[in-house]
N, C-alpha and C positions, 0 to 999 in steps of 0.2 A: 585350417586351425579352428576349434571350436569355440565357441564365443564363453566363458566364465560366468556371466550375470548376460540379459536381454538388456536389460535398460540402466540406464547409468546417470542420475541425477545431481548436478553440482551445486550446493546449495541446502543449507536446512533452514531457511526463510519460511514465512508463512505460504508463499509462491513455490518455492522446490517443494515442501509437504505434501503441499495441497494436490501438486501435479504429483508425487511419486504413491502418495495413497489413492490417488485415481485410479493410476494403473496397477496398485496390489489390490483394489477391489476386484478391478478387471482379472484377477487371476494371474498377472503377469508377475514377473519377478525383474524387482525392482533394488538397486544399491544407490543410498545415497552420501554424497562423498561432502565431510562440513570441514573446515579449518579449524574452527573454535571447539571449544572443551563442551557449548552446549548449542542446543540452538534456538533462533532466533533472534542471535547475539548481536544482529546490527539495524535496518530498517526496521523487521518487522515488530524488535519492543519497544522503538523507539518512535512512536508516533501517538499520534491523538485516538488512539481505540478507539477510530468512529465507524457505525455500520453506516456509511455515506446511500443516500439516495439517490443519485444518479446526476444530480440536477443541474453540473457547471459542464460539461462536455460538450464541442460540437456533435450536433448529428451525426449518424452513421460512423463514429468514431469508434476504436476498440476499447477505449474507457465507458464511452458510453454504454454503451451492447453489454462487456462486462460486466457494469457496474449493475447496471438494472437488474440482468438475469442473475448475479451473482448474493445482492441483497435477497431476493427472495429464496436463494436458495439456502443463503448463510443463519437466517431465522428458519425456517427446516430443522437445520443441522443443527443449531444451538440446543433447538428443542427435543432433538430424538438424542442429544448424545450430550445433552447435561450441561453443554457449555454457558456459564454466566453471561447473562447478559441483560440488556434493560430497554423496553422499547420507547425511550425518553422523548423524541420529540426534538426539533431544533426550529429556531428564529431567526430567519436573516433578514436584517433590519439595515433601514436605512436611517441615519442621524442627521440627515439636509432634505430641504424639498429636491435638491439637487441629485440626489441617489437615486432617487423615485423610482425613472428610464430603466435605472441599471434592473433593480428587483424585477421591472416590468418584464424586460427582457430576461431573465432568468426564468422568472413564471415560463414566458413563451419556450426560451430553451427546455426547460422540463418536462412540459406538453411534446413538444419534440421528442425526448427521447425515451416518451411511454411512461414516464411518473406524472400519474396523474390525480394525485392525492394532494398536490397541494395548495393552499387560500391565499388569497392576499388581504391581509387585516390593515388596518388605519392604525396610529400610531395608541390611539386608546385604547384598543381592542388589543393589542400584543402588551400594552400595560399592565390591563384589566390580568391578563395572565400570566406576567411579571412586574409584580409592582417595585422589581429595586432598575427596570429597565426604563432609557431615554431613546423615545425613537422617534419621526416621523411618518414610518409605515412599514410593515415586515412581512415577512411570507413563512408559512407559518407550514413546516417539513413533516407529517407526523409520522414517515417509515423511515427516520432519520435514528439511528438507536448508538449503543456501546455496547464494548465488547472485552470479558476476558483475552486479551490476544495470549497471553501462555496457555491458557488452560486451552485456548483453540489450535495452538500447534500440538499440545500435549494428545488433543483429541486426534489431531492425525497423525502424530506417533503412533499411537493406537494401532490405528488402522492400517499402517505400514506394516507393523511389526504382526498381526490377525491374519496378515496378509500371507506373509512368509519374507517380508522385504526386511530389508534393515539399514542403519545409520552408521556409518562408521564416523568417528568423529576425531579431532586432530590429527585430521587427510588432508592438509592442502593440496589442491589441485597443482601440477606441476605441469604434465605435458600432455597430448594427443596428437595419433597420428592415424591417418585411414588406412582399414583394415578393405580387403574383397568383402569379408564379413563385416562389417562394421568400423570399432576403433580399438586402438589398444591406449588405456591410459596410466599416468602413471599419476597416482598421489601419496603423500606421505611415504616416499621410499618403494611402494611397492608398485607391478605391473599388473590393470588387470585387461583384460577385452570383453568387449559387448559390445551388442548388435545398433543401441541407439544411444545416444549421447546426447542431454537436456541442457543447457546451462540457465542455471536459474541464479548467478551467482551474485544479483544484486549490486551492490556496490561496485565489483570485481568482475562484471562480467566483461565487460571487455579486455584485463586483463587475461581471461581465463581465455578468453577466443581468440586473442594473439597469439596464444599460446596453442594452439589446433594449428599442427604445420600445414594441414591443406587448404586451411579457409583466408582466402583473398583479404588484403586489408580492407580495398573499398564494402567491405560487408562490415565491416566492423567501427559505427559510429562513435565518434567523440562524444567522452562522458565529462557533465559537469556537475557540480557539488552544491546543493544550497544547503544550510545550515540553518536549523530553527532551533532556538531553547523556547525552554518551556520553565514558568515560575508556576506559585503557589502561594498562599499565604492560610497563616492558623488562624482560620475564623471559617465560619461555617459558610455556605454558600447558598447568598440571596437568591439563588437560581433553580429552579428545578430542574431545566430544560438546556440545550447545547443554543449557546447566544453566537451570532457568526454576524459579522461586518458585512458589508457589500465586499466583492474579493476585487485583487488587482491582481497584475497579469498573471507572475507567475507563484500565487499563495492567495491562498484564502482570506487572508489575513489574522490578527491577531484575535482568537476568538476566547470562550470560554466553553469548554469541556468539563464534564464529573466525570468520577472515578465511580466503579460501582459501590463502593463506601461511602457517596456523597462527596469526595474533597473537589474540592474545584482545581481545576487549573487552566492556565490563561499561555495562548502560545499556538500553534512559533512565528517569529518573528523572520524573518528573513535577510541570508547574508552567503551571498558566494564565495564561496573557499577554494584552496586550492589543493587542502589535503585531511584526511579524516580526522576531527578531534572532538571529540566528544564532552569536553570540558565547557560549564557554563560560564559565561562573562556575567559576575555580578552588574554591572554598568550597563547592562544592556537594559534594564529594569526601567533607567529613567527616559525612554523612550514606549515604556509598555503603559507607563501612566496615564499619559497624554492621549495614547490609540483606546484606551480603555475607557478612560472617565465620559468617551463620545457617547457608547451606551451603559455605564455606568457611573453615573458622576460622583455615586457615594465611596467609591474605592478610597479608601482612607491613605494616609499617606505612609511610604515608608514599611508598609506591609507586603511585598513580595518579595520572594524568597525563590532562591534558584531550585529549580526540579532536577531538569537533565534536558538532553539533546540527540534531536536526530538529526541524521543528514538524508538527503534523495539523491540520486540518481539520475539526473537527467541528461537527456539528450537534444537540450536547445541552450543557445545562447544566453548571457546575460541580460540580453535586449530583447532574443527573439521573442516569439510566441509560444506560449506554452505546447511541447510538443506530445502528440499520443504515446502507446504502446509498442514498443518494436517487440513481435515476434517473427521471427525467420527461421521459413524450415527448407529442406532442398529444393521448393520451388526458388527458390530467394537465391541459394548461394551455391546450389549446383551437388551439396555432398549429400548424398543418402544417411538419415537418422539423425540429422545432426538438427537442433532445433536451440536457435539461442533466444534470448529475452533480454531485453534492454531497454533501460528507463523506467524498469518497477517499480515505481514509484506508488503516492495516493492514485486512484481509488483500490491498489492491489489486494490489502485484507479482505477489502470487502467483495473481488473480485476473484481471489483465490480458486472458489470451487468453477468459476465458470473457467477459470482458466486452466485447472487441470485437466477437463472436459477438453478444451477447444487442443492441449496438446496430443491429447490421447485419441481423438480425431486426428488432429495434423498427422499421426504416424499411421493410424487406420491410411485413410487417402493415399498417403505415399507408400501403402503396403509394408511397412514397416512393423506390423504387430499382428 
């Protein structure tokens, strides 16, 4: 039987894009299958638009490695293909002599993992450059930037569609089964087959890979949910630059972000869930005050206002430690062309173009393309 489309990507995230316009650069022909009316519909607009610099990863991690080669590849591509964006700079500060260790050791992890741009200032010196900020000492990020995240999926729409590729949309993924050739799948009512099969389904990926009759469950990790909202308030922002706390295990914590309009926003806050809702809890505000006024003590009162919310994907406990990147391709679970993705999580936007790279490899290696 002959294969319909080569390559078959689940997912119109900023992750399934990224990989399916890789491979329509590469000349290949590419379909990607989305649930929703548009894409990008769930992590990837919902997060802090930051181009992250590399600098909370352990070593030799797949976030790491990502993140690094991916920032520089992401300012590239902003600049050759128009996408908005701002190379603003970030401050992670500590608010105790007691944090100090932590930045120190962040400095060192950063040298570790090849960013090697950034200072450690005293608490005057990150003043002198924010004067509405309270700090003890900060370290001071400057390939830390934002990013249009539509107009950067919209960018590799583009280039899928340049390609000869295309998006089908209001496909939910329903089933797959192994073909000699490949897979044959079914979404939205209809049956197609191709040769390799991506899931980049975010959220749903492990829904989507229970859903592959031949892949083993122990391939298929337990997902869990953390929930951030995000506020705002109508007043201009004391800030120029991205303000970020020392982080704790599994979040950054509650930082402050701009929009490329200048608006500020403060977020997210951290709460594991057990099912997707996108709805903000006003109430949560009066915990944002207290984590805020540490480096910003002028935050007036009674002024945040709910934005919106994401959720991540994760594949670690409530307790455990923050876990890396799952990607698995048939070294991993034994099927030819089959490559899933789990736990796309942050640093992913920023991480996008290396990781369409490293699939479109994965499939080169396994002879697959």
């Amino acid at each position: 039987m002959a294969v319909d489309v080569e390559n078959i990507v689940i997912g119109a995230g900023v992750i399934g894009l990224a990989i399916a316009r890789t491979l329509a650069t590469l000349g290949r022909d590419v379909l990607v299958l989305e649930s929703a009316a548009h894409f990008g519909d769930g992590t990837s607009s919902r997060n802090s638009e930051v181009i992250h610099a590399g600098i909370y990863y352990p070593k030799g991690s797949l976030k790491a490695i990502y993140c690094v080669e991916g920032k520089h590849r992401l300012y590239e591509y902003c600049k050759t293909h128009h996408v908005p964006h701002r190379n603003c700079g970030k401050l992670i500060v500590a608010t105790s002599p007691e944090e100090i260790p932590t930045l120190e050791a962040l400095a060192d992890k950063a040298a570790a993992n090849n960013v090697r741009d950034i200072t450690f200032l005293s608490g005057a010196e990150a003043i002198k450059m924010e004067p509405a900020l309270h700090c003890t000492a900060a370290l001071l990020s400057p390939s830390t930037g934002i990013i249009d995240s539509h107009q950067l999926m919209l960018a590799y729409v583009g280039e899928i569609e340049d390609g000869g590729g295309a998006i089908a949309f209001k496909a939910p993924f329903e089933r797959a089964k192994k073909t000699p050739e490949g897979f044959t799948v079914t979404a939205g009512g209809t049956t197609v087959s191709c040769r390799n099969l991506i899931n980049s389904a975010g959220l749903q990926a492990q829904e989507v890979a229970a859903r592959i009759t031949d892949l083993a469950k122990e391939h298929i990790p337990p997902r869990y949910l953390t929930k951030g909202s995000y506020f705002t308030m109508a007043l201009p922002s004391p800030f120029s630059r991205l303000i970020y706390p020392v982080p704790n295990t599994a979040s950054l914590g509650i930082h402050v972000t701009l929009d490329l309009a200048g608006q500020i926003r403060f977020g997210p806050d951290q709460e594991w869930v057990e099912k997707i809702d996108y709805a903000v809890n006003p109430a949560r505000a009066n915990d944002f005050y207290a984590a805020i006024r540490r480096y910003f003590p002028a935050l007036p009162d009674n002024c945040l206002i709910p934005a919106y919310s994401g959720i991540r994907p994760k594949v670690q406990t409530p307790d455990g430690e923050a876990a890396d990147f799952m990607v698995m391709d048939e070294r991993d679970h034994g099927l030819p062309g089959l490559v899933n993705l789990f736990g796309m999580e942050s640093p992913g936007l920023t991480s996008s173009l290396a990781i369409g790279s490293v699939i479109a490899e994965s499939l080169r290696t396994t002879d697959r393309l």
